[in-house]
Legacy VTK file of the C-alpha trace (Angstrom):
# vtk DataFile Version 3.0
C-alpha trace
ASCII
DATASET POLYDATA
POINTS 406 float
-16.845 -44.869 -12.055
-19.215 -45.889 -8.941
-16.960 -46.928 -6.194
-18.316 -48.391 -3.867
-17.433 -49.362 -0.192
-16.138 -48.019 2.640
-13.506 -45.693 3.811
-12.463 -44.395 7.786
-12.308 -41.143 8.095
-9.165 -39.620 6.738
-8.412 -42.752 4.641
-9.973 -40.998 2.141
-6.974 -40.645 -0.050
-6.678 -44.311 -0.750
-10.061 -44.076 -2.261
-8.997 -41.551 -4.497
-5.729 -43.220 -5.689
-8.183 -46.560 -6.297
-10.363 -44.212 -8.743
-7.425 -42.688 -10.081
-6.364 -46.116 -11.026
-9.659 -46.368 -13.051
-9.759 -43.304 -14.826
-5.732 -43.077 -15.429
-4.292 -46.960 -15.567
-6.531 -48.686 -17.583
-8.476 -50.875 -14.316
-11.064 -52.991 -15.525
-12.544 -54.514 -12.087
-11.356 -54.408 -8.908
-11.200 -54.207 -4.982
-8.813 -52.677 -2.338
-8.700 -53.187 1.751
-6.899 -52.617 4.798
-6.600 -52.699 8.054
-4.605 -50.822 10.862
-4.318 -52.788 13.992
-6.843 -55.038 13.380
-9.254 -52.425 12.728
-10.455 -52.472 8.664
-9.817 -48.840 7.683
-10.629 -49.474 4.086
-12.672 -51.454 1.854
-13.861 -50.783 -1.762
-14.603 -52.102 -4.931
-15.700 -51.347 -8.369
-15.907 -51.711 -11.889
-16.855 -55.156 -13.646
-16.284 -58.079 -12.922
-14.984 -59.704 -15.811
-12.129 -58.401 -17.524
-13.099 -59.696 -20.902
-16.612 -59.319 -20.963
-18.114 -63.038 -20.634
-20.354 -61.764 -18.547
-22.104 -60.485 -21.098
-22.476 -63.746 -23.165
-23.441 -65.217 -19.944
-26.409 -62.792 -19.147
-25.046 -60.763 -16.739
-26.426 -57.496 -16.686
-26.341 -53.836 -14.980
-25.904 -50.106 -16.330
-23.233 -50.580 -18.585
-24.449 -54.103 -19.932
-21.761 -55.971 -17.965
-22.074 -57.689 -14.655
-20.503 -55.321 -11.809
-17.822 -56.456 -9.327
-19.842 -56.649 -6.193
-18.669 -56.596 -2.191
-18.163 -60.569 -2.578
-16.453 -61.286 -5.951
-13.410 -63.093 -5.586
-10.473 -63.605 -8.620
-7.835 -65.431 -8.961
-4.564 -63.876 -7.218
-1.860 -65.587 -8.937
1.446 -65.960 -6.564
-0.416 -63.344 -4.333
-1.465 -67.224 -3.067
2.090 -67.961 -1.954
1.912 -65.423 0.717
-1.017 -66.973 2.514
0.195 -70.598 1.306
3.752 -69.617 3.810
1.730 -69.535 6.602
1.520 -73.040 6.676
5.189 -74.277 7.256
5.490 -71.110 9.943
2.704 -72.552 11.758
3.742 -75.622 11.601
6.998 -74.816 13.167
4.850 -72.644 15.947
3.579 -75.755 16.784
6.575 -77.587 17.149
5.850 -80.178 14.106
8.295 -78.839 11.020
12.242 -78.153 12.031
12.847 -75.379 9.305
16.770 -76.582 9.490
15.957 -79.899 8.955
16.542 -81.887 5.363
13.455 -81.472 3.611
14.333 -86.031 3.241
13.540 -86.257 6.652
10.111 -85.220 5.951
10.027 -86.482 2.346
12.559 -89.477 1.665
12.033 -89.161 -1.912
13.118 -85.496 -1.984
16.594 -86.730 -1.943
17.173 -87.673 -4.978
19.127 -86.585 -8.207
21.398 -84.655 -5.502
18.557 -82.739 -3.261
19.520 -84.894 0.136
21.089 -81.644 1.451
18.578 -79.045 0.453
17.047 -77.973 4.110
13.420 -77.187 4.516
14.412 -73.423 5.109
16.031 -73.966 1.207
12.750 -74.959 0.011
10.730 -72.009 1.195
13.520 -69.212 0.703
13.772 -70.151 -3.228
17.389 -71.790 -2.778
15.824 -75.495 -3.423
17.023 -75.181 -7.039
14.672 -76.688 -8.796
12.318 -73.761 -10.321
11.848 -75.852 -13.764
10.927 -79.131 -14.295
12.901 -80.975 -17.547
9.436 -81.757 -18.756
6.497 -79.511 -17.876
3.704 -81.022 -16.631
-0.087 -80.975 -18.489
-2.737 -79.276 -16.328
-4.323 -82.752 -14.741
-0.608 -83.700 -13.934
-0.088 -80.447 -11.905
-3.385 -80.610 -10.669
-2.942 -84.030 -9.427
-0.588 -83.706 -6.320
0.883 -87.166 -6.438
1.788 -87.317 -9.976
3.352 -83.541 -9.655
4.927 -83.749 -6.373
6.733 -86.818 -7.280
7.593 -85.037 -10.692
9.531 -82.387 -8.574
11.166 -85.069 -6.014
12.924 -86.582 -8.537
14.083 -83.775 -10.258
17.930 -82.726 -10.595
18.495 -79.055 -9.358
19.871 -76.542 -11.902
22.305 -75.462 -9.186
23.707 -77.102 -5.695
20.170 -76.640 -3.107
21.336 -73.595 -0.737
24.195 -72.279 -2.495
21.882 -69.374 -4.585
18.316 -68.548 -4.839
15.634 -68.015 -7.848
12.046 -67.686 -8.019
10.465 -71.050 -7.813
7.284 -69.447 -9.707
5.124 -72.468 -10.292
7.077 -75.460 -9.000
6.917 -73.794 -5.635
2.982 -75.508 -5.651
4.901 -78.680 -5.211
7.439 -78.198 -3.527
5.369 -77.053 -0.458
2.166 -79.291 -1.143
4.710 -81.922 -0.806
6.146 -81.141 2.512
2.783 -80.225 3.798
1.441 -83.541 3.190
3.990 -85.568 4.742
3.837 -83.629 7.565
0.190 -83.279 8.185
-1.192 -85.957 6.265
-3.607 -82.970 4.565
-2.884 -80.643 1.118
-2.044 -77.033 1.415
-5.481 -76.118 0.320
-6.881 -78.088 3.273
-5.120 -77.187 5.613
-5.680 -73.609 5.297
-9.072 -73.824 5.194
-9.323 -75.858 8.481
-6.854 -73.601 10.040
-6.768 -70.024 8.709
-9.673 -69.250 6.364
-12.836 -70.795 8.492
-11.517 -69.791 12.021
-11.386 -66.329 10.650
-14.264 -66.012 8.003
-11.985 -65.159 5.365
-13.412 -65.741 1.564
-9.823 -67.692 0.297
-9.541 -70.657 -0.830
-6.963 -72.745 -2.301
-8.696 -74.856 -4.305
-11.856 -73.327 -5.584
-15.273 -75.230 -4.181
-17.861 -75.794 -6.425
-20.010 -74.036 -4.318
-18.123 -70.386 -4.726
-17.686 -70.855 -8.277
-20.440 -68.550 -9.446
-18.582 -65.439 -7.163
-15.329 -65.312 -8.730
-14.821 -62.851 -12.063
-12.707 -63.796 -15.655
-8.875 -62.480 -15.389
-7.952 -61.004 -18.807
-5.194 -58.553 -19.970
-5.157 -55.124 -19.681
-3.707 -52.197 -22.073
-0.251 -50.956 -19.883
-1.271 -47.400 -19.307
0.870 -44.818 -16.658
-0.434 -41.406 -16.633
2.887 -38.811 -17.040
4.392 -37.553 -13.913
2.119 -39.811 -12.013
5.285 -41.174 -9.174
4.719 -44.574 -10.165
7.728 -46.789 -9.990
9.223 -47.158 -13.114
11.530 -50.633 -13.610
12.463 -50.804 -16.951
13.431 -53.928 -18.115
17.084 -54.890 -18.540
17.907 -56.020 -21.887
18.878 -59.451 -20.272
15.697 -59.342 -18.513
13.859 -59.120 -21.855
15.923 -61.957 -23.974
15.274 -64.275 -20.688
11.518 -63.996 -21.563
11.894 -64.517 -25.065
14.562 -67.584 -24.644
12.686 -71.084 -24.678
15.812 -72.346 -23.151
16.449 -69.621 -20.288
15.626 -70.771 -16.595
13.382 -67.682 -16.964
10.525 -68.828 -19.797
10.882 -72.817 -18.570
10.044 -71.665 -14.604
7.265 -69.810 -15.887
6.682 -72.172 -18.804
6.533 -75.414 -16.279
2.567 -76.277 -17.002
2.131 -76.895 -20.260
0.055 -75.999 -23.010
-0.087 -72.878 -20.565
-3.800 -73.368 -18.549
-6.501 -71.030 -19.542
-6.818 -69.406 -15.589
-10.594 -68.912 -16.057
-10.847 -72.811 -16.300
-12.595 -74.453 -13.729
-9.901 -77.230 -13.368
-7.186 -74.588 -13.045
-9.494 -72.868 -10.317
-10.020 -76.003 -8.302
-6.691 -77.286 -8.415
-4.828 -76.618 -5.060
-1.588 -74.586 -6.439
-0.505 -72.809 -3.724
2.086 -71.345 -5.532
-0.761 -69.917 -8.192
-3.882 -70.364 -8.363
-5.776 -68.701 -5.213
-9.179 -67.116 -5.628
-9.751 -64.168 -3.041
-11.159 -61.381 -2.549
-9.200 -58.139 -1.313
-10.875 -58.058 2.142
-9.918 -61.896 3.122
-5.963 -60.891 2.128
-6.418 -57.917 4.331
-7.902 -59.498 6.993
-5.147 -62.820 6.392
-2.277 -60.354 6.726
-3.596 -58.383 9.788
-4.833 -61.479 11.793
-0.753 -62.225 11.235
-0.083 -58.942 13.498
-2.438 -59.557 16.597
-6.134 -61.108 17.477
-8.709 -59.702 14.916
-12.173 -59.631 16.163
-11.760 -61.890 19.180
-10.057 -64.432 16.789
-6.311 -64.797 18.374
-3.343 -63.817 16.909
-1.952 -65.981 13.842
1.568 -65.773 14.674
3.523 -65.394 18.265
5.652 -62.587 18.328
8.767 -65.323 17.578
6.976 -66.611 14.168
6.344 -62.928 13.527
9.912 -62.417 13.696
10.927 -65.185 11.420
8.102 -64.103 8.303
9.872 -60.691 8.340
13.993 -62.055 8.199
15.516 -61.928 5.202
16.491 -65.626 4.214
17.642 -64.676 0.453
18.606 -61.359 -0.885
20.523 -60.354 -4.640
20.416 -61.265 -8.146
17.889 -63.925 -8.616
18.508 -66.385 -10.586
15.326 -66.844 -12.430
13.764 -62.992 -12.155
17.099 -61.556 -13.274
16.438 -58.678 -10.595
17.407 -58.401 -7.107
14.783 -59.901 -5.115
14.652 -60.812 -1.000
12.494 -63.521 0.285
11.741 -64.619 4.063
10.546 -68.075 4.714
7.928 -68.127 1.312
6.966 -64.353 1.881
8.524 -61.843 -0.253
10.068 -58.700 1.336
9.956 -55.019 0.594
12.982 -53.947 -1.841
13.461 -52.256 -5.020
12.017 -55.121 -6.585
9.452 -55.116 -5.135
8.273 -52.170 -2.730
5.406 -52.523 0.039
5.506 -50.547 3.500
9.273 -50.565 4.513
12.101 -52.712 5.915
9.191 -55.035 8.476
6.850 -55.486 5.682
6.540 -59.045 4.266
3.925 -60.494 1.832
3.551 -61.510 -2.326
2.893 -59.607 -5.362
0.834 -61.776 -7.981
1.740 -61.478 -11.316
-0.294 -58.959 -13.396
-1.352 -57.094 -10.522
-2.822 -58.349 -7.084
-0.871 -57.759 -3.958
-1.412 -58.635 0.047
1.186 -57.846 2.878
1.810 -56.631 6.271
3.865 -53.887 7.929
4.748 -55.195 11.550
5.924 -51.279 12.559
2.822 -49.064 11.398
-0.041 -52.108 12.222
-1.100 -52.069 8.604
-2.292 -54.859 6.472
-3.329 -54.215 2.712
-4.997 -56.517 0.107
-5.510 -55.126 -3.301
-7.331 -57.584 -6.410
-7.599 -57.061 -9.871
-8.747 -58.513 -12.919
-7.032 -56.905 -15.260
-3.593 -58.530 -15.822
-0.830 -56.428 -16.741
2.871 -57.570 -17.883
4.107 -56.561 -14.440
6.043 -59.495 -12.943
6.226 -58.062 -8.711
5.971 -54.483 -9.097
2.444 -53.543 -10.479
1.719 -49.646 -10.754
-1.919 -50.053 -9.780
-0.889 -51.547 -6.663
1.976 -49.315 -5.725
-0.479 -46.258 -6.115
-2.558 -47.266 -3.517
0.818 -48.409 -1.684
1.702 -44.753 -2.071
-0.968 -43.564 -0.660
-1.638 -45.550 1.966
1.947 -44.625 3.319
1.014 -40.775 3.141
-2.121 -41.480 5.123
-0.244 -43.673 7.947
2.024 -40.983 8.222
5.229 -42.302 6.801
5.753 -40.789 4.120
7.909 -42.046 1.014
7.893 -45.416 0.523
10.639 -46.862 2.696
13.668 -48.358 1.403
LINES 1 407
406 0 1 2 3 4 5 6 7 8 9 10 11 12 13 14 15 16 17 18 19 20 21 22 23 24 25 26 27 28 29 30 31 32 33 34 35 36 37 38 39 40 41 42 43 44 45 46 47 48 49 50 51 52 53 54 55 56 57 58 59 60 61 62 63 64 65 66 67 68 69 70 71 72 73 74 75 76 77 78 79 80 81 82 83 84 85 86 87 88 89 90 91 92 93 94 95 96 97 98 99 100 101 102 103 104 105 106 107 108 109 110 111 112 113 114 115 116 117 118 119 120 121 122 123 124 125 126 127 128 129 130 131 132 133 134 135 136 137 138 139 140 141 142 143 144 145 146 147 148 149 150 151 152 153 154 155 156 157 158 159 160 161 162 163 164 165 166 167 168 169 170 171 172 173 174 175 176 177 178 179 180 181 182 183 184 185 186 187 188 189 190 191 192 193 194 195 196 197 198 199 200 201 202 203 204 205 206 207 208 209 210 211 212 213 214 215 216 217 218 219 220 221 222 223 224 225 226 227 228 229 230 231 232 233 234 235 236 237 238 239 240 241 242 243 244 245 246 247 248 249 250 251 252 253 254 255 256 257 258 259 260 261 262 263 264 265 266 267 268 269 270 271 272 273 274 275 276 277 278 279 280 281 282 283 284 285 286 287 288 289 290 291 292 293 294 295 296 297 298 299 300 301 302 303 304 305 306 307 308 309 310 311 312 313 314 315 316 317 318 319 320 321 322 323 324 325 326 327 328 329 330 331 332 333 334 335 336 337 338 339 340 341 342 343 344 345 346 347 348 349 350 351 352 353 354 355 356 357 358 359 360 361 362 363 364 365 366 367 368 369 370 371 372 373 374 375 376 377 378 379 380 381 382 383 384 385 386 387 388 389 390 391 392 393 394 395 396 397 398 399 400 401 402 403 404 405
């Protein structure tokens, strides 16, 4: 395998945990960065860049009769997008605009309905709303039209009192903060992070896929589940009830990951242009990097994302224990997930989002660190993907600390 790229001296390990990954787990195509206060330490990529071979039918040609994954393809990141999508509200209340203990009905009268006229925006972006399912799931053009879907989730009745538990809002968590962020701004999610976070800081991300990019981003597609013996890799096996959720057409589980349906074909332009925050980002591994560190301090004369006070608030624990939808313990912040069992990045300061099958962005306030990792090979693996954690692992051992904190 040709990696290619670049790695700072004694970062070297993290290269050889991304080959690893390659030769041992089954990777099809993908990319890897980081940065340590501010300063990109790593960034490599390789393999193809279609999971499932299109590119092939399509022309695309090198040594191995496949298209390779270059320094600028982009995929799809899945709920990796939410991370990036919670800057929003937290700069929005840096600014003074967006009260995170207000009702989310001040912002959005129709919100209040079928019982939600309590539910506070800090509810709505810590996965206590309680509305993770929709009682009938939306095509593709309704989700990808935001009027039509965010009114969908206003007038839905929660599935338990807003505030009182929390569960991952997988999908409907698009609308649910498209909808705030509209009435406060007057601008979509997708927008407004392209006027505000990805052009000030030349990061290739977009929430809502242009026209223009289309040709740079590489087909998702499943991977065999392969974990070389005695590799470390964290092993969560599935709880029974864990499994029967899945397989139940009736569990909170299946109908909050069911909520779009027939379920959209991800490699679908429409899918790729809709703005889903919750879903459907395209990036590449060096923009989530670069996202997450610019969160930590200025980044190339750019200034800092967040104050030190918003800092705070994206790594404190809003929601912590058995989630109601993932069936696991999980924590969130304020729309970031944070490090746990569940889910393990740097240690106790780290905050970010897992996307399902594989990619992964986050950053570790106490070591500096900021880490993007993209795949297009989609494993089963919900927030937990052992790709990922490898190069987790190993960027720990080269910062110094060790075993993954718990």
């Amino acid at each position: 395998m040709d990696v290619r790229g670049t790695v700072a001296a004694g970062w070297e390990p993290v290269r050889d945990a991304f080959l690893r990954n390659f030769e041992q787990r089954g990777e099809r195509g993908a990319a890897v960065a980081v940065h340590r206060d501010g300063v990109r330490v790593v960034d490599l990529w390789a393999g193809a860049k279609d999971a499932d071979g299109e590119a092939i039918r399509a022309g695309g040609t090198d040594a191995d009769g496949e298209a390779p994954w270059t320094e600028d393809t982009a995929q799809v990141v899945r709920s990796a997008t939410k991370g990036v999508a919670a800057a929003v509200p937290l700069l929005l209340h840096q600014r003074g605009l967006l009260d995170l203990d207000a009702p989310v009905a001040a912002y959005w009268p129709e919100f209040k309905a079928a019982g939600k006229d309590r539910a506070t925006v800090r509810d709505l972006l810590a996965h206590r709303a309680g509305v993770p399912v929709l009682d009938r799931p939306l095509t593709l053009a309704e989700a990808a039209d935001l009027p039509t879907a965010t009114a969908a989730i206003a007038a839905q009745a929660p599935v338990w009192e807003p505030g009182t538990a929390h569960g991952y809002h997988a999908h409907t968590f698009s609308w649910l903060l498209s909808g705030l962020v509209h009435r406060v701004t007057g601008r979509t999610v997708g927008r407004w992070v392209a006027e505000e976070i990805a052009d000030p800081l030349g990061l290739d991300l977009w929430i809502g896929l242009p026209d223009a990019e289309a040709h740079r981003v590489g087909r998702i597609g499943p991977v065999e589940e392969v974990e070389p013996p005695g590799s470390g890799a964290l092993r969560l096996r599935p709880k029974r009830a864990v499994t029967e959720a899945y397989r139940d057409p009736d569990s909170l589980t299946r109908r909050a990951f069911g909520v779009i349906d027939p379920k959209p074909d991800e490699n679908d332009p429409v899918y790729r242009a809709a703005e889903l925050p919750g879903s459907a980002g395209v990036a590449t591994a060096r923009a989530l990097s670069r996202f997450y560190a610019a969160t930590l301090g200025p980044l190339d004369g750019a200034e800092r994302l967040f104050a030190p006070e918003t800092l705070a608030l994206a790594r404190t624990e809003e929601s912590a224990g058995p989630d109601r939808v993932l069936l696991v313990g999980t924590r969130f912040g304020l729309g970031h997930m944070l490090h746990g069992p569940a889910s393990p990045l740097l240690g106790p300061s780290s905050f970010g989002h897992p996307g399902r099958g594989g990619s992964l962005g986050f950053a570790d306030p106490d070591s500096g660190i900021a880490f993007g990792y993209v795949t297009n090979g989609m494993r089963k693996t919900v927030t937990a993907d052992p790709r990922a954690q490898a190069l987790v692992r190993a960027v720990a051992a080269v910062a110094g600390i060790g075993s993954i904190r718990r």
